[in-house]
C-alpha angles and dihedrals in degrees: 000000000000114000117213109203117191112197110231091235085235139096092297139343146086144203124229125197123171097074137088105215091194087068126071122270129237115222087244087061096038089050090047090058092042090063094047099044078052095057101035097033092205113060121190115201100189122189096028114139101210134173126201088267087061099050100050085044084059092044086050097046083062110052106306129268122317129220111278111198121188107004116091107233117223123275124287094015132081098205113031121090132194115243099202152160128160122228085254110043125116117191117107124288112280121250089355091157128089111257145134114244115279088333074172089075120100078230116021121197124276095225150337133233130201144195140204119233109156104003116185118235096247137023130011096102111171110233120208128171127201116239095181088066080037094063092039086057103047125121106253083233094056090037084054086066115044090041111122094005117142116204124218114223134203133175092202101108093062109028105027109098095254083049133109089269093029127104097314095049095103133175093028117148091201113094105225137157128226113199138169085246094077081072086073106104135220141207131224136151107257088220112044142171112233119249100237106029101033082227110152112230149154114278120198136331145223107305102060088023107073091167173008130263097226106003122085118244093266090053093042095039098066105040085052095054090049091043088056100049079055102047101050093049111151091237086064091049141108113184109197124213119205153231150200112256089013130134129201128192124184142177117260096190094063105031147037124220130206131189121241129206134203089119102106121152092025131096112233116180123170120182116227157204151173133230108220120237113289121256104196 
């Protein structure tokens, strides 16, 4: 197979044609998207019709599932979970605000892929920005204090039962599952050198980080909140438009990804997984 791979022309992303992604891949092709995904950090794979089996092979091929809290996955699978909202429902976009997948977790995946189902004709663009750009980009000044910091994340404003997607969170088609266990909290550096590139980059933002190590809320709290305006400039971002029958992979170690609505009064389901942490 020879893989054609189309650079976005953004921040980040790429498109790759030349594979059938319903077929089993050889470890040539497998290493060959690997480096792209490397490069581009988002990946889009369009005209790929996939089922679920295909899309847990592919999972498998980079690095195996990883570990999915909180959110039911559908029937008759462990590690695929329904990306969902119905044209009438009302609840807030899921997952609207910028994060890298379950950054809570001792080892967060490595990625996420993601698949479109029932995609509407407008609207629904997934947005990432690229914080290792991000981080190249950064003011020396802003760089000296943030350097050696490590961040503490919880997934407790989202997940824990007084949390955004806790008791009160109604009329959500999503099936997901608030518990007092998203309270648990997590340590990462909040500058850190990718695993397999060795690559420096930003890792995670407000929102899953509720701390500092060493410095008191009303220290920490401001610096996150400017880190943040840095770090989702729209110089830093891919938005990714998408399609029917498409899947997307991305890095969760060098950007953070946010959902996007416009879409009311239209279905939209994708179909996902996670790619568990690398082991090298």
């Amino acid at each position: 197979m020879t893989l054609t791979i189309t650079p976005s022309g953004q921040a980040c992303g790429a498109t790759v044609t030349g594979v059938d992604l319903t077929r089993p891949l050889d470890a040539g092709t497998v290493a060959a998207i690997r480096s792209a995904w490397l490069e581009h950090l988002v990946l889009a794979f369009p005209g790929q019709a996939m089922t679920d089996d295909d899309l847990e092979a592919f999972t498998l091929a980079f690095g195996g599932f990883g570990d999915d809290p909180f959110i039911a996955p559908i029937p008759g699978r462990d590690h695929i979970i329904a990306v969902k909202r119905k044209a009438d429902e009302t609840a807030p976009i899921f997952a609207e605000s910028w994060h890298s997948d379950w950054s809570f977790q001792a080892q967060p995946p490595a990625g996420t892929c993601l698949f479109g189902i029932t995609i509407p004709p407008h609207g629904g663009n997934t947005e990432y920005v690229n914080q290792r750009a991000a981080l190249a980009a950064m003011p020396p000044a802003l760089r000296a204090r943030i350097e050696g910091k490590i961040a503490t994340h919880s997934a407790g404003v989202g997940y824990a039962p007084s949390g955004l997607y806790g008791e009160n969170d109604k009329g959500r088609s999503m099936d997901i599952r608030p518990s007092e266990s998203a309270r648990a909290t997590q340590t990462h550096p909040l500058i850190h050198r990718h695993p397999e590139t060795g690559e420096e980059s930003l890792y995670g933002c407000i929102g899953y980080i509720i701390g500092i190590e060493g410095m008191s809320e009303a220290e920490a709290y401001p610096l996150l909140v400017e880190l943040l305006q840095w770090q989702a400039q729209p110089q830093f971002i891919y938005s990714h438009v998408w399609e029917k029958n498409m899947l997307v992979m991305w890095d969760n170690r060098s950007v953070l990804h946010r959902a996007t609505g416009g879409y009311a009064g239209h279905d939209r389901l994708l179909h996902r997984t996670t790619i568990a942490a690398w082991a090298g």
